[in-house]
N, C-alpha and C positions, 0 to 999 in steps of 0.2 A: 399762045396767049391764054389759050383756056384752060392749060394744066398750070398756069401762074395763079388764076382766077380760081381753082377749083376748092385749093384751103380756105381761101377765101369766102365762098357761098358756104360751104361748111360749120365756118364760125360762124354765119350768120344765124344758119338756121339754129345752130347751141343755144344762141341768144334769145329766140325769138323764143322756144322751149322753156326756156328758164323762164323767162315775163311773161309768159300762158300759165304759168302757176303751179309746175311741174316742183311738190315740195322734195320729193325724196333727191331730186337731181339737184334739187341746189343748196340740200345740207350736204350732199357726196361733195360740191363743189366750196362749201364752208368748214368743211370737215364735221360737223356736228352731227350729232348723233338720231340715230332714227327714231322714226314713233310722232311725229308731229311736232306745232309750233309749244311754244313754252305753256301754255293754255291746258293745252290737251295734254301735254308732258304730266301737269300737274296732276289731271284727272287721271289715270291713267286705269287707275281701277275706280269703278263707278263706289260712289263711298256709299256709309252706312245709312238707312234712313230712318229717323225715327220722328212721333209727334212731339210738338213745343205747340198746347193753345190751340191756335186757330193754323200754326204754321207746319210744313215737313222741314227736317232739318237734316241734311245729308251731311258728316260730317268727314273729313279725312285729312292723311299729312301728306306733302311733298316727297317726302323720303318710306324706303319700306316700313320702316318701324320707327317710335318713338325711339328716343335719345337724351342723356342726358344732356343740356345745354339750347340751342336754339332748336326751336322747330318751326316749320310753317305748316300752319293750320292753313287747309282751303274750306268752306264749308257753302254748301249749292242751299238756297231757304227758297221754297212755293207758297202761297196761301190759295188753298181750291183748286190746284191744278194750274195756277198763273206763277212765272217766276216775282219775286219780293224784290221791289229794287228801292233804292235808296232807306235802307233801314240802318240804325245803330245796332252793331251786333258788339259784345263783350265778351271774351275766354277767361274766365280766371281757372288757377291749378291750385290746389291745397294739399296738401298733407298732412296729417294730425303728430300731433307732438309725442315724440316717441322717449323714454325717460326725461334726460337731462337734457335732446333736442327740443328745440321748441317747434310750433309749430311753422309752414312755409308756407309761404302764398306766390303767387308769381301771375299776373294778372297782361293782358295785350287787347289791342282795338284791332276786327278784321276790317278793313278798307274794303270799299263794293269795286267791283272790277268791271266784268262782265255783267247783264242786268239779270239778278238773282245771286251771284257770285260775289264772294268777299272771302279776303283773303291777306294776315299777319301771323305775325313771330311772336312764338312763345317758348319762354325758356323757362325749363325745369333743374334744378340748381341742385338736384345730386337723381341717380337712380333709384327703382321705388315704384310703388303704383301710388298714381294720383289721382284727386277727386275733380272731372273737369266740369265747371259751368257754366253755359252759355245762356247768354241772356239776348232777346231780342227784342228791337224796339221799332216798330213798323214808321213811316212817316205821317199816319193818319191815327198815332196813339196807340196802336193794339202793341202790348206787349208777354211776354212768356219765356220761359226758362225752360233748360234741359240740363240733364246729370247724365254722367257717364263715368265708368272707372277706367282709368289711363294708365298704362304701365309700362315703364322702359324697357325697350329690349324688345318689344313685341308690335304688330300692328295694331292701331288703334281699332276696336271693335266696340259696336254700341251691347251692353251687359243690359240695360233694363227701359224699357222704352218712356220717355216722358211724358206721360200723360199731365202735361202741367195745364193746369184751366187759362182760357182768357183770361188776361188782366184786365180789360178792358180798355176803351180811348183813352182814360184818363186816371188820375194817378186816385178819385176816386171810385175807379169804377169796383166789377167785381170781383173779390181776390181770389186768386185760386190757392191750391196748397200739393205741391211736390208728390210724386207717388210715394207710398209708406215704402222707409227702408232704403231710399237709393242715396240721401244724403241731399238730396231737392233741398231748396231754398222758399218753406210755404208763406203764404199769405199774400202770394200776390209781386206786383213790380220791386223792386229794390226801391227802399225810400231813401237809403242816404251810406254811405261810407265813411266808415269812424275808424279811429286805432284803441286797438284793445289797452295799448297803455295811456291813452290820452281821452277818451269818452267825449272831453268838448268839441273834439274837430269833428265836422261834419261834411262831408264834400257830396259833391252831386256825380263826379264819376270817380272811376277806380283811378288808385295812385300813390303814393307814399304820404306819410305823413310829414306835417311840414315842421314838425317839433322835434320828433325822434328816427323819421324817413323808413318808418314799418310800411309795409304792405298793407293800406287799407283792407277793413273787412267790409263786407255787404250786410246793409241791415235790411230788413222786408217791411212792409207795412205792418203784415200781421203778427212780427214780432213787437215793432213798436208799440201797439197798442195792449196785445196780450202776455207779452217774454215768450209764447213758447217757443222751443225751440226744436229744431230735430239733429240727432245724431244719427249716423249709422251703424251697422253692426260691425266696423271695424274699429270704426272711434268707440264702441260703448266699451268693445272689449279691452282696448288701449288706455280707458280713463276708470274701468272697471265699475261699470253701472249695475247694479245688483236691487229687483225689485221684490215687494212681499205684498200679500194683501190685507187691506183691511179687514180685520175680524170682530165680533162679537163673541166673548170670551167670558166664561166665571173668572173674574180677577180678587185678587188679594193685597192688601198693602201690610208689606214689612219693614217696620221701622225699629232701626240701633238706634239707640240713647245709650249716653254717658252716665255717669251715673257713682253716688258712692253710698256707700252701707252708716247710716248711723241709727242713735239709740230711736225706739219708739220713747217718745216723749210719755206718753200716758204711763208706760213701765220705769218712769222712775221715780224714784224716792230720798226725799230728804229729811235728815234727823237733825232736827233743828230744838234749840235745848228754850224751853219756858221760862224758864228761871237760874239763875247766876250759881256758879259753883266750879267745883276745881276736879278735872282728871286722874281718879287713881290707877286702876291697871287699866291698859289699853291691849286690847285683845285684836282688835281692825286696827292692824298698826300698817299696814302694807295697800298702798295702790294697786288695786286689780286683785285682791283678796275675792276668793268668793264666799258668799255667808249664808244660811239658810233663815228663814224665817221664827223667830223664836229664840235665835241662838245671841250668849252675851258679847258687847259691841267692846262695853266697858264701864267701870264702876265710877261714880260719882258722888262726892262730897259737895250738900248744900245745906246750908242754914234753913232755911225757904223749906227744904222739904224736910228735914228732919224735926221742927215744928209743926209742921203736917201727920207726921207720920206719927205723931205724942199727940197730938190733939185726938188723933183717931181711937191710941188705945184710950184714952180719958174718956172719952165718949162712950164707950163700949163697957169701961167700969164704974160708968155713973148710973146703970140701970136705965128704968125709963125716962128718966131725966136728961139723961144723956145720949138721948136718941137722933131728936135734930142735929145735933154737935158731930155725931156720926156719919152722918148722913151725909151732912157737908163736907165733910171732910175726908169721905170716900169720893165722892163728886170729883174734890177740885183735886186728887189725887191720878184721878182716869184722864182729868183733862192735862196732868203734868203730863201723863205717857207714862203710866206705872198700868200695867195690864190688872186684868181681874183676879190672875192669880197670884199676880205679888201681892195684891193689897187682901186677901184673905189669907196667902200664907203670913203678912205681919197679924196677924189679927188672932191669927193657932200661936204665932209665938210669940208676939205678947211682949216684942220688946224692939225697941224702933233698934236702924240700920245706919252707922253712920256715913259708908259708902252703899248704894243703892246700884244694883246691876241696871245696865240698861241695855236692852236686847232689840235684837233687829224685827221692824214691822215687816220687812217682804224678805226673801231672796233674791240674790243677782252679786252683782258684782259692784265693790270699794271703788268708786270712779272720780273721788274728790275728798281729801282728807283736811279738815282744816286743826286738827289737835294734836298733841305730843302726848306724853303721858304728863300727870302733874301740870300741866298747862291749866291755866282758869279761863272758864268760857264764861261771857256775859248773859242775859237773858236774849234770845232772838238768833244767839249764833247757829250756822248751820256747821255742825258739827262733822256731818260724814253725806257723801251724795251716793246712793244703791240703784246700781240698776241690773231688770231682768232683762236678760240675753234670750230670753225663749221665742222672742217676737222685736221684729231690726227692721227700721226702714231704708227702703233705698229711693233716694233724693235725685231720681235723672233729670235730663234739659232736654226739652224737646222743643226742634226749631217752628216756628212760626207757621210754617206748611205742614207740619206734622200735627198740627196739636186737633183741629176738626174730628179727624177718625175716631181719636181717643179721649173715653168717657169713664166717667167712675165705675169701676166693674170690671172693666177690662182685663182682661188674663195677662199677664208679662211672666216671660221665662229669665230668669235671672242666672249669670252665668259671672265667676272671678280668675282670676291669672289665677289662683295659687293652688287650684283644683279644676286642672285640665277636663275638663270632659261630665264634669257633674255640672245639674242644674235644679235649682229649683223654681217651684210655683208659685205665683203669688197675685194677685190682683191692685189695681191702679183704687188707689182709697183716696185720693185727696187731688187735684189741679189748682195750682195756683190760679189765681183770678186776674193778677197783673203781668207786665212782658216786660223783663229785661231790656230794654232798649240800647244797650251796649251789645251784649250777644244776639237779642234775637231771640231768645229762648226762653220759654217757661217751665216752671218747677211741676214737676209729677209725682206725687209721694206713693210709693211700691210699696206693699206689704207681706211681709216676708214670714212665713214663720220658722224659727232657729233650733229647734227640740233641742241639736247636740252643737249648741252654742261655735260651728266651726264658721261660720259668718262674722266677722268682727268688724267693729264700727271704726270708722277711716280707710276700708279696703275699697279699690276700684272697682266696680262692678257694670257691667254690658247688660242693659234691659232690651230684650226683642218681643217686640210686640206684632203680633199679626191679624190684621183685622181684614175679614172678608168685606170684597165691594160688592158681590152681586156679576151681573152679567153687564160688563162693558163695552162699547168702540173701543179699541186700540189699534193702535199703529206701532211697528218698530222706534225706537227709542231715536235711533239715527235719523229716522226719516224725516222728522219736524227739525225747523232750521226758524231760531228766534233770531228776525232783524226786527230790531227795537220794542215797540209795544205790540207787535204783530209776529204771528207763526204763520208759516208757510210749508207744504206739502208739494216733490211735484210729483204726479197722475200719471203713468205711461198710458199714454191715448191710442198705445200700439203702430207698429212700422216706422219705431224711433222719436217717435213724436213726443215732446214732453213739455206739460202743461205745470204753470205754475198756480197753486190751488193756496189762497185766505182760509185758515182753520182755525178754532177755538177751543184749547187744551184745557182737558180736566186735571186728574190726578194722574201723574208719572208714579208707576207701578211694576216690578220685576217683569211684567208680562208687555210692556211698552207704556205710550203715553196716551192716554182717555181722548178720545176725539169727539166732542161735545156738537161740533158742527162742521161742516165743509166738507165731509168727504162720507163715500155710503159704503156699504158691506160689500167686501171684493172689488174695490177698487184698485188698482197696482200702485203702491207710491212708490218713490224710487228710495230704497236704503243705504245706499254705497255709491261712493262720488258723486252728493248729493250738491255740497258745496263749489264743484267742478260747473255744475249744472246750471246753479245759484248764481255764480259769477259772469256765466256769459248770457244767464236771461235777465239780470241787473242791469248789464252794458247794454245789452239791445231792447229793452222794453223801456215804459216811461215812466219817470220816476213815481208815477202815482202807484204805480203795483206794488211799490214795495215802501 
């Protein structure tokens, strides 16, 4: 009876074994694997600790390493040495946009488990190192964020510890700001979650958009109220962030003007006839003739002055009688345009002319012909227009912004197509007084002088002018970003950090743009992917920054 009985008590005591709490005997008897219940499975290696605020945040994954696709986050939170229980804790993943990639986000809620303990799934949607951040939210208001870089393929490991400040109980308590450089999220609690293609949606937790189903982004308080923003040194490198400082500079302004060559009005000359008569030889028979001063234009047949010219000898052979008669009649001679020596050579020869030479008062150049030969000119015609080439204006447009620098005196280097590499010198003699209102532009009159006449009036010619400013603020030219009646700068505030700075532009100058106010000597602005910058501190600040 008792070797029937003996299996018997044997099974019992198995049992009694197993419900004492014997773990390892009764995963051998579930077949499951050793190392404790699914709890302690999870722990299995004490995870990483680092500070969040006022909180520790141990953080680690179920599996040896990160993975592309699902993962479970476990993360252990204390406040003082007490575990943190019943808190909102949030993971989101980011990844920065890598050319034609855009940027990823992938965001999960850890559920509290155990008291201190929470624990959800987060999937990263291709391999890669990612930006993890965890945000906590205590039940009595204290909240704080932490950064970490996360990389597939490897165990999660905390790279920079987060020194991220209390936010305090309430959403306006004290803001904190991210340690420089990890990719933190500063100013404090997350104020709300938008999509970078939609900006009106606003939600209060992480989640897709409900217009286009993006991956919510987190905005912070202290973006909202300030834009700034921070990147890290792997996004700055990926969007190509490039800063310079502000300097104080002897600066210069160079200004091209347009510009054409025509005659100095003062050097020209019209031979415009007094009195009626008729063309005999024509000597300035050609457009663009050049003549000297002195020299015959052409001979003329008039009644008018060949009555003139008999009244003179009669005066002259009337003795003292005929003295007034002469007199007068040398007068009104000089004022037909008969020089001094024609009218004493008729007076040696003692017998009138009945063509009368008429010779040019300047030299230059036949610019206007209005005779033939034998042609009859009335009294008042202008006969021939003479102009001297030894002195040529040039007529530039300077725009609206240009024209302050430049004053009468001004030097300008004149330069034409048709003679590569010469220049000549010349000074600004005249500014118009009025503006264009169709261009924009006002008239400058250049003065040029021509000795060997290779400057010709209708050529295009490039006026450069360079006027020193003195010792200036500038900034890099790229660095100032005009949204509407406002310019804007942003400041690297250092460890990523970057500030959106109100500035007021002087003159734009080869050497950058005049910084008149809002920013000081050596300060960093950023020069390159400034507008990268611009866009996502637009989305996340309040419309009044900008």
């Amino acid at each position: 009876m008792m070797r029937r009985r003996l299996p018997l008590l044997l099974a019992i005591v198995l049992i009694l074994i197993v419900l004492l709490g014997h773990g390892p005997i009764l995963r051998w008897f579930l077949l499951a694997p050793p190392g404790g219940n699914a709890r302690s499975q999870d722990h299995a290696h004490a995870p990483p600790a680092m500070s969040a605020g006022p909180f520790m945040l141990g953080l680690t994954t179920a599996a040896d390493q990160l993975q592309p696709g699902d993962n479970r986050l476990l993360a252990t939170i204390t406040e003082q040495g007490h575990v943190l229980a019943d808190a909102q804790v949030t993971a989101q993943a980011s990844m920065p946009a890598m050319g034609a990639m855009p940027e990823m986000r992938s965001s999960a809620s850890l559920a509290p488990g155990e008291p201190g303990e929470y624990a959800g799934t987060l999937n990263l949607a291709m391999p890669g190192t990612w930006t993890l951040h965890i945000e906590i939210r205590s039940a009595d208001g204290q909240s704080a964020d932490a950064t970490l870089e996360a990389a597939t393929g490897a165990a999660l490991v905390v790279t920079a510890s987060a020194d991220n400040a209390d936010k305090g109980p309430s959403a306006a308590g004290t803001a904190g700001a991210g340690k420089a450089g990890n990719g933190g999220k500063p100013g404090g609690a997350i104020a709300y979650y938008t999509c970078s293609m939609h900006p009106s949606v606003h939600a209060d937790a992480p989640g897709s958009c409900p217009i286009c189903g993006m991956t919510l982004t987190p905005v912070t308080s202290q973006e909202v109220h300030s834009g700034t923003i921070v990147a890290d040194a792997q996004r700055q490198q990926l969007i190509g962030v490039m800063t310079a400082p502000a300097r104080r500079l002897q600066t210069a302004l160079d200004i091209r003007a347009a510009g054409e060559v025509t005659y100095a009005e003062p050097r020209l000359h019209d031979l415009t006839l007094r009195f009626p008569g008729w063309i005999g030889e024509l000597d300035a028979n050609a457009l663009g003739m050049e003549v000297t001063a002195g020299q015959r234009l052409f001979t003329l047949y008039s009644p008018d002055l060949l009555t003139a010219e008999n009244e003179l000898l009669q005066g002259r052979d009337s003795g003292t009688d005929g003295a007034p008669l002469q007199s007068a009649t040398r007068a009104r001679l000089a004022l037909w345009g008969m020089t001094p020596a024609q009218i004493a050579e008729l007076e040696r020869r003692g017998t009138a002319q009945s063509y009368v030479p008429i010779l040019a008062p300047v030299s230059g150049a036949v610019i206007a012909k209005a005779v033939v030969a034998g042609g009859a000119v009335a009294a008042g015609t202008t006969v021939l227009r003479i102009a001297d080439l030894s002195e040529v204006w040039i007529e530039a447009s300077l725009y609206e912004y240009e024209q302050a620098p430049v004053t009468v005196g001004t030097p300008v280097t004149i330069t034409v197509d048709a003679y590569p590499g010469v220049r000549w010198s010349g000074t600004v003699g005249f500014i118009d007084p009025t503006l264009d209102d169709q261009t924009r532009t006002t008239r400058a009159r250049i003065i040029i002088a021509n000795e060997d006449h290779r400057l010709k009036p209708g050529m295009y010619a490039t006026a450069q002018v360079h006027v020193s400013l003195g010792e200036r603020l500038v900034v890099p030219e790229d660095a100032v970003i005009h949204a509407g009646a406002t310019a804007l700068v942003f400041i690297d505030l250092g460890g990523g950090t970057f500030k959106p700075q109100h500035v007021t532009t002087g003159i734009a100058t080869a050497d950058g743009i005049e910084i008149l106010s809002g920013v000081a000597p050596g300060d960093l602005v950023v020069t390159r992917a400034t507008f990268l910058l611009a866009a996502e501190s637009r989305l996340k600040s309040a419309a009044a920054s900008w």
